[in-house]
C-alpha positions in Angstrom: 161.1 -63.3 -37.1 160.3 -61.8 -40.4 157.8 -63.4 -42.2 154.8 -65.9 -41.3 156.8 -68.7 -42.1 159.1 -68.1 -39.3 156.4 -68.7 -36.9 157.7 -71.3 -34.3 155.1 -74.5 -33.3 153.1 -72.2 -29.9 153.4 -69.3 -32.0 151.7 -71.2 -35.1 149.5 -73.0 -32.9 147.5 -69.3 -31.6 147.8 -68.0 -35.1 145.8 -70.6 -36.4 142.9 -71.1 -34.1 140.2 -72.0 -36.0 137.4 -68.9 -36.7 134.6 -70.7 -35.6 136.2 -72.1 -32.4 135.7 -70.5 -28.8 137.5 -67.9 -27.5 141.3 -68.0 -27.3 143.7 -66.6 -24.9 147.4 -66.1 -25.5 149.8 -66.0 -22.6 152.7 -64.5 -24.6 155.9 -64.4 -22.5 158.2 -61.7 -22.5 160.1 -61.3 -25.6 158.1 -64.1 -26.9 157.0 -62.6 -29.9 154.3 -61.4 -29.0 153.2 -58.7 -31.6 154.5 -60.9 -34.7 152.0 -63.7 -33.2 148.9 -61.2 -33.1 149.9 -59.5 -36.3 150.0 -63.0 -37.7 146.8 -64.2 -36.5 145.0 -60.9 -38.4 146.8 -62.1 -41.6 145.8 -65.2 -41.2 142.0 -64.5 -40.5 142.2 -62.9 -43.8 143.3 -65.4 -45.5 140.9 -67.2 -44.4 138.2 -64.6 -45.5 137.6 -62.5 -42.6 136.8 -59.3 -43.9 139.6 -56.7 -42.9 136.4 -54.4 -42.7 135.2 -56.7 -39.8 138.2 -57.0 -37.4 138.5 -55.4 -34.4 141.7 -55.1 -32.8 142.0 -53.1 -29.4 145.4 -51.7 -28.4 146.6 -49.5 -25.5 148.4 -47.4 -27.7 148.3 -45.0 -30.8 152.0 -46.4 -31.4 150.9 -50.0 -30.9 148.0 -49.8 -33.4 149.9 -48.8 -35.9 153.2 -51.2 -35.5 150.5 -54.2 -35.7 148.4 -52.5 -38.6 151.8 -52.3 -40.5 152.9 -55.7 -39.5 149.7 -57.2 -40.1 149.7 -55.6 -43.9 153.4 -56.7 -44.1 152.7 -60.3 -43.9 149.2 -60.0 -46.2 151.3 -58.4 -48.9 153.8 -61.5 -48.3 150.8 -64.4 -48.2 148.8 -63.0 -51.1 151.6 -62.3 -52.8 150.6 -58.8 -54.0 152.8 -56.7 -56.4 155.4 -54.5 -54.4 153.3 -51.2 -55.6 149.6 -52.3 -54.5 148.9 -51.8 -51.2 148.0 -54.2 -48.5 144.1 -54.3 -47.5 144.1 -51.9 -44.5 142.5 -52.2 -41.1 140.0 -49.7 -40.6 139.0 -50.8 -36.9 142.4 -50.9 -35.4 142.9 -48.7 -33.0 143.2 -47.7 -29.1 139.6 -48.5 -26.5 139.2 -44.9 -26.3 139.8 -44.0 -30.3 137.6 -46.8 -31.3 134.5 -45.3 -28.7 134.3 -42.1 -29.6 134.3 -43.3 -33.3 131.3 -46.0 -32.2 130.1 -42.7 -30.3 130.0 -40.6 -33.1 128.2 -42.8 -35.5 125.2 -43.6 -32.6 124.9 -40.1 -31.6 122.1 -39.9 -32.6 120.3 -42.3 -31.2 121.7 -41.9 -27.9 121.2 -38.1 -27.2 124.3 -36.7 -28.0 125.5 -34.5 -30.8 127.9 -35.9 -33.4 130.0 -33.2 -32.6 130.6 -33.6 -29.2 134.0 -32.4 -27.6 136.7 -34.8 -26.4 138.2 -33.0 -23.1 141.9 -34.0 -22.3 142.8 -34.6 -18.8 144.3 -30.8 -18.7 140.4 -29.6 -19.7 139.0 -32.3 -17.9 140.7 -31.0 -14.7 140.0 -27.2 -15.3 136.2 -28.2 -15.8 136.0 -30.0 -12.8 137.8 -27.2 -11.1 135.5 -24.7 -12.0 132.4 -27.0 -11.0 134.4 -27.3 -7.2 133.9 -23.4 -7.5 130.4 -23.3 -7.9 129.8 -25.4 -5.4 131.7 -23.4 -3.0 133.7 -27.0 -1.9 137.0 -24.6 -2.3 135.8 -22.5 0.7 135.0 -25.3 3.0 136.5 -24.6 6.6 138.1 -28.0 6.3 140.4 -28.8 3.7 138.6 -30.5 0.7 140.7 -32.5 -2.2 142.3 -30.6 -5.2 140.8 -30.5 -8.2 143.6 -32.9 -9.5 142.8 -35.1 -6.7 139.2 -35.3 -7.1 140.2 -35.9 -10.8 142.1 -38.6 -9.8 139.3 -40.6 -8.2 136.8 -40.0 -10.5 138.6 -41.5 -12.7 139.9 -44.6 -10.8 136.1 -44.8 -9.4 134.6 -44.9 -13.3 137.0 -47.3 -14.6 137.8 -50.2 -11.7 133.5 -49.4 -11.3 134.1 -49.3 -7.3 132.0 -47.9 -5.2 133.7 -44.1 -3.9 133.2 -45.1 0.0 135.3 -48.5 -0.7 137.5 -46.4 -2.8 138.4 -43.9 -0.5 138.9 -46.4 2.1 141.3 -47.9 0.4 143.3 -45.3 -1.7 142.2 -42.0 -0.1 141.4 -42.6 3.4 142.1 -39.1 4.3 139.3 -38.0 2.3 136.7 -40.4 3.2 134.9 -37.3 5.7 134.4 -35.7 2.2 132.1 -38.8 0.7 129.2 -37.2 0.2 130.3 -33.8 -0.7 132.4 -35.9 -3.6 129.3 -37.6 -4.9 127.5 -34.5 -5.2 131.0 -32.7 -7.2 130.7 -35.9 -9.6 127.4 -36.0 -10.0 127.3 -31.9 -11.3 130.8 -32.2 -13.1 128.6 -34.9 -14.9 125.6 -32.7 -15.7 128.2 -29.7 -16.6 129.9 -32.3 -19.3 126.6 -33.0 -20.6 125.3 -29.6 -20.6 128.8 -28.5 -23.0 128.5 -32.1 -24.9 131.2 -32.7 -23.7 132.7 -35.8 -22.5 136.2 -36.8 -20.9 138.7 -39.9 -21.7 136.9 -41.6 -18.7 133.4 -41.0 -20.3 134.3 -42.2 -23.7 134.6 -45.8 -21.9 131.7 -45.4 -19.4 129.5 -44.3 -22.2 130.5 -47.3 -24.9 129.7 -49.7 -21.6 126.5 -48.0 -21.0 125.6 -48.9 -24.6 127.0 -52.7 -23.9 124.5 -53.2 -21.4 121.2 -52.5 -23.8 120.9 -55.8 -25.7 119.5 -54.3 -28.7 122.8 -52.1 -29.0 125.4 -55.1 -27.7 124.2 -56.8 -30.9 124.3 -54.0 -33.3 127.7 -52.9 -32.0 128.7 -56.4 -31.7 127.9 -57.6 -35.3 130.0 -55.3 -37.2 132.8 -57.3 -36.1 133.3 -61.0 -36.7 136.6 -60.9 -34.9 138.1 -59.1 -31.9 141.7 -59.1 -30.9 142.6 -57.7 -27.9 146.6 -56.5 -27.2 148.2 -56.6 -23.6 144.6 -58.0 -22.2 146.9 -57.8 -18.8 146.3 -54.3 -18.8 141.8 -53.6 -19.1 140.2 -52.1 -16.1 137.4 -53.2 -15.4 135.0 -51.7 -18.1 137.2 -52.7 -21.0 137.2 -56.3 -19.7 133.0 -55.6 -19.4 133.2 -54.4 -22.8 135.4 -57.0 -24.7 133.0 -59.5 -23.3 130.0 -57.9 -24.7 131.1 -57.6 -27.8 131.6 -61.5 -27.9 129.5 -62.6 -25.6 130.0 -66.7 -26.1 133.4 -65.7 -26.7 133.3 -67.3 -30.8 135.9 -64.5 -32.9 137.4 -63.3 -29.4 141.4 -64.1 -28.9 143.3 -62.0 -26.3 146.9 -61.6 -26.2 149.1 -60.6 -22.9 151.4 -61.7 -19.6 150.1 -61.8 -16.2 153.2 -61.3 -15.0 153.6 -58.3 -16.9 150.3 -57.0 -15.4 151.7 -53.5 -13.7 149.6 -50.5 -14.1 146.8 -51.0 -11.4 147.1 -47.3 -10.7 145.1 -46.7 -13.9 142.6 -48.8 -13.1 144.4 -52.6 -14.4 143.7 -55.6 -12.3 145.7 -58.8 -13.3 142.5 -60.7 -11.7 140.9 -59.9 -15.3 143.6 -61.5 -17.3 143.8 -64.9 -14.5 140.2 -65.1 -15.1 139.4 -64.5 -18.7 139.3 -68.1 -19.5 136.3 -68.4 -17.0 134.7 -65.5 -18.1 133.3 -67.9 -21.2 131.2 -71.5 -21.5 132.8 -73.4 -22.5 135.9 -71.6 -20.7 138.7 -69.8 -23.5 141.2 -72.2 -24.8 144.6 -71.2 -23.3 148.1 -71.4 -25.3 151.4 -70.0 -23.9 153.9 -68.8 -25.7 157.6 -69.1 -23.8 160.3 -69.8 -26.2 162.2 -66.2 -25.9 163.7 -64.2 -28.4 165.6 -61.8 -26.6 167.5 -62.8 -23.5 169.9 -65.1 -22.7 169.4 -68.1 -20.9 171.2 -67.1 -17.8 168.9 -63.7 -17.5 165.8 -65.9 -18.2 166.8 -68.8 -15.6 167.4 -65.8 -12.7 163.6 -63.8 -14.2 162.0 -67.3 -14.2 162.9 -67.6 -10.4 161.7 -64.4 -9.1 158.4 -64.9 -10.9 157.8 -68.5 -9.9 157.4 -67.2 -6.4 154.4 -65.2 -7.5 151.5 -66.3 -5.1 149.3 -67.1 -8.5 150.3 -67.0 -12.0 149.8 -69.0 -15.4 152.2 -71.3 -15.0 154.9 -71.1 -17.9 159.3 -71.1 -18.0 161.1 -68.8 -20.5 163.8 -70.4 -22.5 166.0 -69.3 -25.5 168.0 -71.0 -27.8 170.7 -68.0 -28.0 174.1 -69.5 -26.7 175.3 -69.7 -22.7 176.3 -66.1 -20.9 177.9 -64.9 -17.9 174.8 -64.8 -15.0 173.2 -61.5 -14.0 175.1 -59.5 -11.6 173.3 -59.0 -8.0 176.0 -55.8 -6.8 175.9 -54.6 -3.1 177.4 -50.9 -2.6 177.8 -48.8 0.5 175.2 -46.5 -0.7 173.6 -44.2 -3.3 176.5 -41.9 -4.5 178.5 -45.7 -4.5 175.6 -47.3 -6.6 175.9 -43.7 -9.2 179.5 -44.5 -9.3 179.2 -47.9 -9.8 176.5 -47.4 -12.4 178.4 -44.5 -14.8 181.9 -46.7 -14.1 180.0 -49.4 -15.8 177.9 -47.3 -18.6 181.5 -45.9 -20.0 183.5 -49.5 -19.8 180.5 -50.7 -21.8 180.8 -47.9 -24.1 184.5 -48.3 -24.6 183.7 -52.3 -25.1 181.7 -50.9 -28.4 178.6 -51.1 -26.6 176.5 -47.7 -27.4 175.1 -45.8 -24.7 171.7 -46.0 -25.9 172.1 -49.7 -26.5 172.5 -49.5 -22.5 169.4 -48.3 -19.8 169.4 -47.6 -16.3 165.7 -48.7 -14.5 163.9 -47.6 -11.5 161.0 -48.0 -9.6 160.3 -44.2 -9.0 161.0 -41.2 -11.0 163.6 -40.2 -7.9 165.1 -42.7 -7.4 167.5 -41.6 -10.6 168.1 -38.3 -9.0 171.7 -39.0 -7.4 172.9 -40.6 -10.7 171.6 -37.9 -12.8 173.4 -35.8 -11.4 177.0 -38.2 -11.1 175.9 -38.4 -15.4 176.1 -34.6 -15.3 179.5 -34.6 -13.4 181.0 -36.9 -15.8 179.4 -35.5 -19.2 177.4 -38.5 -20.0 174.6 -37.6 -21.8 171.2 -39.2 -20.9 167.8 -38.9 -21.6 164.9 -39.9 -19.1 161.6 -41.4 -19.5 158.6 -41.8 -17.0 157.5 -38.8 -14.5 158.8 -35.7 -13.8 162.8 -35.2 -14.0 163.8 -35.4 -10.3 164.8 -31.4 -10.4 161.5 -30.4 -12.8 158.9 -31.5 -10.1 157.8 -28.3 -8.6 158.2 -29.1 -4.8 161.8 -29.7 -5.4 162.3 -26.5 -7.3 160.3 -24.7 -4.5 162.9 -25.1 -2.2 166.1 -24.2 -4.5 164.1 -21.0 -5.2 164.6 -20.4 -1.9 168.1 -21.3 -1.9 169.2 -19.4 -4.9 166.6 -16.3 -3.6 169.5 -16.5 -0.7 172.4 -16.6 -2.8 171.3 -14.2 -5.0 169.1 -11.2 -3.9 168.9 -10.0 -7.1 166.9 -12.9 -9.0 163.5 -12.0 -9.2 162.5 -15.0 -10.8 163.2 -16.7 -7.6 162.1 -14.2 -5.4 158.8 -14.5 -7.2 158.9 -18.1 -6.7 159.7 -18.1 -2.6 157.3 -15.2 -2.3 154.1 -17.3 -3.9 154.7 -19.5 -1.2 153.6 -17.5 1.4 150.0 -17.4 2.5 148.1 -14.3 1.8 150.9 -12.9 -0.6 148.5 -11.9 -3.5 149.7 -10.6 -6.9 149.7 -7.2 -5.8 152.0 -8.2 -2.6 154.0 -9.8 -5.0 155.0 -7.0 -7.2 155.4 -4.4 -4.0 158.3 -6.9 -2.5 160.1 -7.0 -6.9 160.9 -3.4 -6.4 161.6 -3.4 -2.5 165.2 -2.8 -1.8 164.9 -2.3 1.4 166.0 -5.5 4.3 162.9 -8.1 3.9 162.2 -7.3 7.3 161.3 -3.8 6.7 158.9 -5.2 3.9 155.2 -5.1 5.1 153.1 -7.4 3.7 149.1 -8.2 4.0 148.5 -8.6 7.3 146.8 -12.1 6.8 150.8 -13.0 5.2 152.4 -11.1 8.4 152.9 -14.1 10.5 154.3 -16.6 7.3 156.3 -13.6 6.1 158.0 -12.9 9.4 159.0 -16.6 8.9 160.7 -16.8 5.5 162.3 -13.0 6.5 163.5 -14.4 9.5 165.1 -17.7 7.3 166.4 -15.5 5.0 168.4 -13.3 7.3 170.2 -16.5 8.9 171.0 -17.8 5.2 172.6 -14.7 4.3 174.5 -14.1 7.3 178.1 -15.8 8.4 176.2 -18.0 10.4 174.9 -19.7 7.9 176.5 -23.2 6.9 176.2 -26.5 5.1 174.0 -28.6 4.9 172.8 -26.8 7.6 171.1 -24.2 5.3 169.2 -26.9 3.1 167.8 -28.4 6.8 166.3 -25.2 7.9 164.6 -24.5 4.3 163.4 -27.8 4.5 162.0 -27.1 7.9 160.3 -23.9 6.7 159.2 -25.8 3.9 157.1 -28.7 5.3 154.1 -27.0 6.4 153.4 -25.2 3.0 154.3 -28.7 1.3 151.4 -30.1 3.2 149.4 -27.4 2.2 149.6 -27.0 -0.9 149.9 -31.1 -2.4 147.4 -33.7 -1.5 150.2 -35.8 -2.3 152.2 -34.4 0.5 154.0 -37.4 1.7 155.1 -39.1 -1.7 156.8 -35.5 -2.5 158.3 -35.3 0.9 160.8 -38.4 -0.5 161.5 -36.3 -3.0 162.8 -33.6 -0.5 164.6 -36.4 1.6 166.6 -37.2 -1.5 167.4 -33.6 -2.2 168.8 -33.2 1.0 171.2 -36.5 0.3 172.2 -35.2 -2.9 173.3 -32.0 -0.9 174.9 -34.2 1.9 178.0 -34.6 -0.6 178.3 -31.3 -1.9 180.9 -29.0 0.0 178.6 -25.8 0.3 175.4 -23.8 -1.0 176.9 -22.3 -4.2 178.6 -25.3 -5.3 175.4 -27.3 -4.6 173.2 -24.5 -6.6 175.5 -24.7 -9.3 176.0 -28.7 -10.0 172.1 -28.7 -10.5 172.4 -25.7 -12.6 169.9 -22.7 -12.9 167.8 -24.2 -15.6 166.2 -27.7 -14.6 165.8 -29.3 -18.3 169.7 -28.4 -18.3 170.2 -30.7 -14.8 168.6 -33.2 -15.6 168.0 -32.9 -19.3 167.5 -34.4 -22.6 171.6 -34.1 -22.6 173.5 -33.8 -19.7 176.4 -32.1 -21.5 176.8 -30.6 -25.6 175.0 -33.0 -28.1 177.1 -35.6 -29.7 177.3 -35.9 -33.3 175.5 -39.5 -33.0 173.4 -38.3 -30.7 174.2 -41.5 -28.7 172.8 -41.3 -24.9 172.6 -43.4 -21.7 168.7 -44.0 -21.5 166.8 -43.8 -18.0 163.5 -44.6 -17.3 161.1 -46.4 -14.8 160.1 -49.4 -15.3 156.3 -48.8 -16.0 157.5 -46.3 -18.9 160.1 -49.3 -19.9 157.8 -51.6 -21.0 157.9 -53.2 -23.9 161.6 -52.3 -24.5 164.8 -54.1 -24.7 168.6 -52.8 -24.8 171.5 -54.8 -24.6 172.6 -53.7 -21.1 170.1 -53.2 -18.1 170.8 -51.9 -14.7 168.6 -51.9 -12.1 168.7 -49.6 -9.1 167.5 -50.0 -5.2 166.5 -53.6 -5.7 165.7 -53.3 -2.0 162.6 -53.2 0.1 161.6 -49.9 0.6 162.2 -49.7 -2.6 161.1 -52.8 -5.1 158.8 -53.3 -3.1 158.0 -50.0 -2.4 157.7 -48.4 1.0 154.1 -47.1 -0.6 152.4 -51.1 -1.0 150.9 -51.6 2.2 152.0 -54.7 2.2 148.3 -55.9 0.6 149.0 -59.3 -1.3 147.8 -57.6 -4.9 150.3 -54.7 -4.1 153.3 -56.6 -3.1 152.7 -59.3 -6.0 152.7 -56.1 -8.5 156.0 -55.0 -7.4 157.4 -58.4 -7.8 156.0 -58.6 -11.3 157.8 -54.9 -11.8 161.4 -56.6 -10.7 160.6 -59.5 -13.1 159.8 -56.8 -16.5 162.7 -54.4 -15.5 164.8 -58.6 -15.0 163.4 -59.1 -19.0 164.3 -56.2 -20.7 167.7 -57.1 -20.9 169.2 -58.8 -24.0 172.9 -59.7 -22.9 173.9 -58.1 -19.5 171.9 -57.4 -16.2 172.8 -55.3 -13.0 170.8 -55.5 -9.7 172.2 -52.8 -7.3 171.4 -53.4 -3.3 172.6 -50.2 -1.9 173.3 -50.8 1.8 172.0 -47.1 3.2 169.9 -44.7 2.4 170.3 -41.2 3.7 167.2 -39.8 6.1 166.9 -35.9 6.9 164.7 -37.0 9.9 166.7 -39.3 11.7 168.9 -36.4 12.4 167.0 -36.1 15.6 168.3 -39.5 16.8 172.0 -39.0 15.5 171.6 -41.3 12.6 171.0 -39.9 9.3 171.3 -43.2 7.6 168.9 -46.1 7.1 169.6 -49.8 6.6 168.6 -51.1 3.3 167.8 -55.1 2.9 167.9 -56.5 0.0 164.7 -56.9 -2.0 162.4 -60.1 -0.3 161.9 -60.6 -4.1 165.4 -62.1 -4.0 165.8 -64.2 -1.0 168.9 -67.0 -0.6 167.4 -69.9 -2.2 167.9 -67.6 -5.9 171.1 -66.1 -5.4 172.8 -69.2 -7.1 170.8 -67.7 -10.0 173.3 -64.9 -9.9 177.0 -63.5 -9.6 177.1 -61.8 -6.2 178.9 -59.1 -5.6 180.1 -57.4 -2.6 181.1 -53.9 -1.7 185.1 -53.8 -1.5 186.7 -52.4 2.1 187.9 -48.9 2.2 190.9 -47.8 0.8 193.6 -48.9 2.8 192.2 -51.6 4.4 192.4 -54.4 1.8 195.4 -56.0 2.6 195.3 -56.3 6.3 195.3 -59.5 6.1 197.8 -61.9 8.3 198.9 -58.3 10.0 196.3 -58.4 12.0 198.0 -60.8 14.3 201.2 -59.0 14.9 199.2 -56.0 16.3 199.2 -55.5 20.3 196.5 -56.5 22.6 194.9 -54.0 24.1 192.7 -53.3 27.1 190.3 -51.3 26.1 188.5 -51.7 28.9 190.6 -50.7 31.2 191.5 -47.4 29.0 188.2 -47.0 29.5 187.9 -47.2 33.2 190.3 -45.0 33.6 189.1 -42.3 31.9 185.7 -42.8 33.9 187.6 -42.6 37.4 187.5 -39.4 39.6 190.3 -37.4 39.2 191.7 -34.9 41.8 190.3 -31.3 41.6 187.2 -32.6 39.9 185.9 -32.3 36.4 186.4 -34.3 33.0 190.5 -35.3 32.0 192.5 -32.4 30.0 191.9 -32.9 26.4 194.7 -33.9 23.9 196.0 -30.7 22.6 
């Protein structure tokens, strides 16, 4: 769609909702056409003559404001039919939630007891604020351990914008730390007053304070008469003071239309709650008119059928069915493979027969639910020379657990490095700066090193590791289980997030399963991590065509041609971290059905069978069983082409040669190796 004209009849239908009619809410499918619609609907307001100096249009993104400012001018250039050198009438209120408070901020300083000039802190000054205030209060010396500053961050934040009380918040997200209530409140309450003090406020406070402002009448109805219309993108997405807000700015709902997808509603760990966008239409009297929008533009109608199934499950949605008029294609793939390194194989086989079909690699994308879940394909993309580039997290071998422990490694390998003997050394309780540099210029065996004697204990530890790693005892994978082992207790002391890292460390050790030895390992993941797992796994190509890879949170709002989708299996979509809370496990169905949508042509779900566990090794299993995701159960698999793992080499063509084999009692065999045999002990074995 190009031009306002193009609009189709649901499309049309939202765009020209009368001005003086109630509020309106737009359930825009995916790849419905959902930014042309809004853009339209600003154009059209104009035209009608809505001031462009009275609009109000609310975005989650600095990127997203601008693609609908631009669209919007594009089509008021078209309708008004300007000359192509005069500019379109611009949109001075278009922006993000937060960019739009701090302006309304700014301009009421005055009158609310701040200075004009007040400082925006960013989450990085936010933290080191709050960090020095933990200080002060002396919370860092408490006998028992007390939250990180990044933690605490963390749920001051969540606590300010869901507006939920800290004891039901803890409770729910950080039951660890509900013992440290009070002592929380009292950190909030002076990293508060130390904000104020330095006028300073955070992302966080730029919402709480436009709210605070919402809730004096006199100033709803100044702030909310400088607009006569607000538009609201990706209304899925408000916490709870932005859906507070929107409302008081339009408090009978008249100039208020909202555009978005429940079942695109994914990002409740910043505060989102899909209850906000299911309820909008009661939020008003009379209640919002509703239009859907679910003829779609970018799939085809196999892909849609097979996403239209997994979401109609959903335990409460707005009810709506995706079609397309684009011509019939071959079904979405549903692949099951032995296991990880099978699904990275699988995956790059496909990438480069795509590729040599014409398809460009970065017309292709590879999703996931978790940052490392990529990491076994990175590096089989590395192996091959596929270049890549990765969005959403830390890169698997950047995260700074997982480069803790191949400090220690390459430390082992290489006495020499001090950069990871700096590293390893850190690690160690009660090795201070000072420590630190004594052990750089020690040549001497580690043991013989004689550190602080609060570090004497930990030290004796890692000296001890290090002697078995260096010596001929030493052997793989053996080498990466006893770092690990060392590892664990610092891990849990120095991350609150302790256990979501230790997957991290559980996949390192699979990735290390199918290397021959230490060096070999070291070197496939290469001294520099941005080089592992990097922009580009191999020298740039003169198109600078690469594979993309991202999660599906940081995939959003994309499309590509070809989409594969790994560990479609519980554990994994849904993840092993939803508690198995109905809000939780219906936002990782709605996750399967946008990473299902972003595809235009060709779709992959992999089902990897196993899964490799470092601590079943105990048990003499160091696999799990993977089932499928519970998103996809029978009654949709007609929805797709199912795929099944081939046999082992060699094994294919059994066949009718089975028969012709001999019978055999095994159980006999077996008896009589169990029987006592004379002169005692087990039978002789083969030599």
């Amino acid at each position: 769609m190009h031009t306002a004209t193009e609009l189709n009849p649901e499309q049309r239908q939202a765009v020209e909702h009368a001005p003086d009619a109630g509020p309106l809410l737009v359930v825009a499918g995916a790849g419905s056409g959902k930014t042309m619609t809004l853009a339209a609907r600003v154009a059209w307001l104009v035209q009608q003559g809505a001031s462009p100096q009275r609009l109000l249009l609310l975005t989650f993104s600095r990127r997203a404001a601008a693609e609908m400012a631009r669209r919007a001018g594009r089509l008021l250039h078209e309708a008004l039919r300007l000359p192509a050198t005069t500019k379109p009438p611009e949109l001075p209120w278009c922006g993000t939630f937060h960019s739009v408070a701090a302006r309304l901020l700014r301009e009421e300083a005055p009158r609310i007891g701040l200075a004009p000039g007040f400082t925006v802190l960013d989450r990085a000054d936010a933290q080191d604020l709050l960090a020095m205030t933990r200080q002060l209060l002396g919370l860092a010396d408490s006998e028992k351990r007390f939250p990180l500053a990044a933690t605490c961050l963390a749920i001051h934040s969540r606590a300010v914008n869901t507006r939920t009380p800290l004891a039901e918040l803890l409770g729910e997200q950080w039951p660890w730390c509900r013992e440290h209530a009070a002592a929380l409140e009292r950190l909030f309450a002076a990293f508060g007053e130390a904000k104020l003090q330095q006028q300073s406020l955070d992302f966080d406070d730029l919402l709480l304070a436009w709210w605070h402002l919402m809730q004096v009448p006199e100033m709803a109805a100044r702030i909310g008469s400088r607009f006569d219309h607000v538009l609201v993108d990706e209304v899925q997405d408000v916490n709870r003071l932005q859906a507070d807000i929107t409302q008081a700015l339009k408090p009978d709902g008249r100039g208020l239309t909202a555009v978005g997808d429940d079942a695109q509603s994914i990002y409740a760990f910043r505060g989102a709650d899909v209850r906000h966008i299911l309820d909008w239409p009661r939020r008003f009297t009379p209640p919002a008119r509703v239009l859907t929008l679910q003829r779609n533009y970018r799939s085809t109608p196999a892909i849609l059928q097979a996403s239209n199934a997994v979401i109609a499950l959903a335990a409460e949605r707005f009810a709506k069915q995706l079609w397309t008029e684009r011509a019939a294609a071959c079904p979405p793939r549903l692949v099951t493979v032995a296991d990880e390194a099978a699904q990275a194989q699988g995956v790059a086989d496909a990438v480069l027969a795509q590729r040599e079909a014409g398809l460009a690699l970065k017309r292709q994308a590879v999703l996931f639910r978790t940052a490392t879940h990529s990491a076994a394909l990175e590096l089989e993309l590395v192996r091959r020379g596929i270049p890549f580039v990765k969005y959403g997290g830390l890169r698997f071998l950047e995260a700074a657990h997982v480069k803790d422990v191949l400090a220690v490694l390459r430390w082992a390998d290489n006495p020499a490095s001090q950069l990871a003997a700096l590293r390893t050394a850190r690690l160690v309780p009660g090795m201070g700066p000072a420590s630190v540099r004594r052990l750089l210029g020690h040549a001497a065996p580690l043991a013989q090193f004689r550190p602080p004697p609060a570090a004497a204990a930990p030290w004796a530890a890692l000296a001890a590791l290090m002697e078995h790693l260096r010596s001929d005892a030493a052997h793989w994978p053996d080498d990466l289980s006893r770092v690990l082992a060392w590892y664990r207790p610092h891990l849990e002391r120095l991350y609150d997030d302790a256990r979501v890292r230790a997957a991290d460390l559980e996949q390192l050790a699979h990735i290390a399963a199918g290397q021959p030895g230490r060096r070999r390992f070291i070197t496939e993941l290469t001294l520099d991590p941005p080089e592992a797992s990097s922009d580009e796994a191999g020298p740039p190509l003169r198109d600078e065509d690469v594979l993309i890879l991202s999660t599906i949170h940081s995939a959003k709002g994309q499309e590509w041609n070809a989409v594969h989708v790994l560990n479609v299996v519980d554990g994994c979509l849904p993840a092993d971290m939803a508690t198995g809370r109905g809000a939780e496990i219906e936002e990782e169905r709605r996750l399967l059905y946008v990473a299902m949508t972003r595809a235009r042509d060709e779709l992959t779900l992999w089902v990897p069978q196993r899964f490799y566990v470092t601590q079943q090794r105990a048990w003499g299993d160091r696999h799990l069983y993977a089932l499928r995701s519970r998103f996809i159960p029978d009654a949709l698999l007609p929805h797709f082409e199912v795929v099944h793992p081939l046999p082992p080499d060699g094994m294919a063509d059994v066949g009718d040669g089975v028969s012709a084999l001999p019978m055999i009692d095994l159980a006999a065999r077996m008896r009589q190796e169990w029987a006592p045999r004379r002169g005692g002990g087990l039978p002789a074995a083969d030599s």
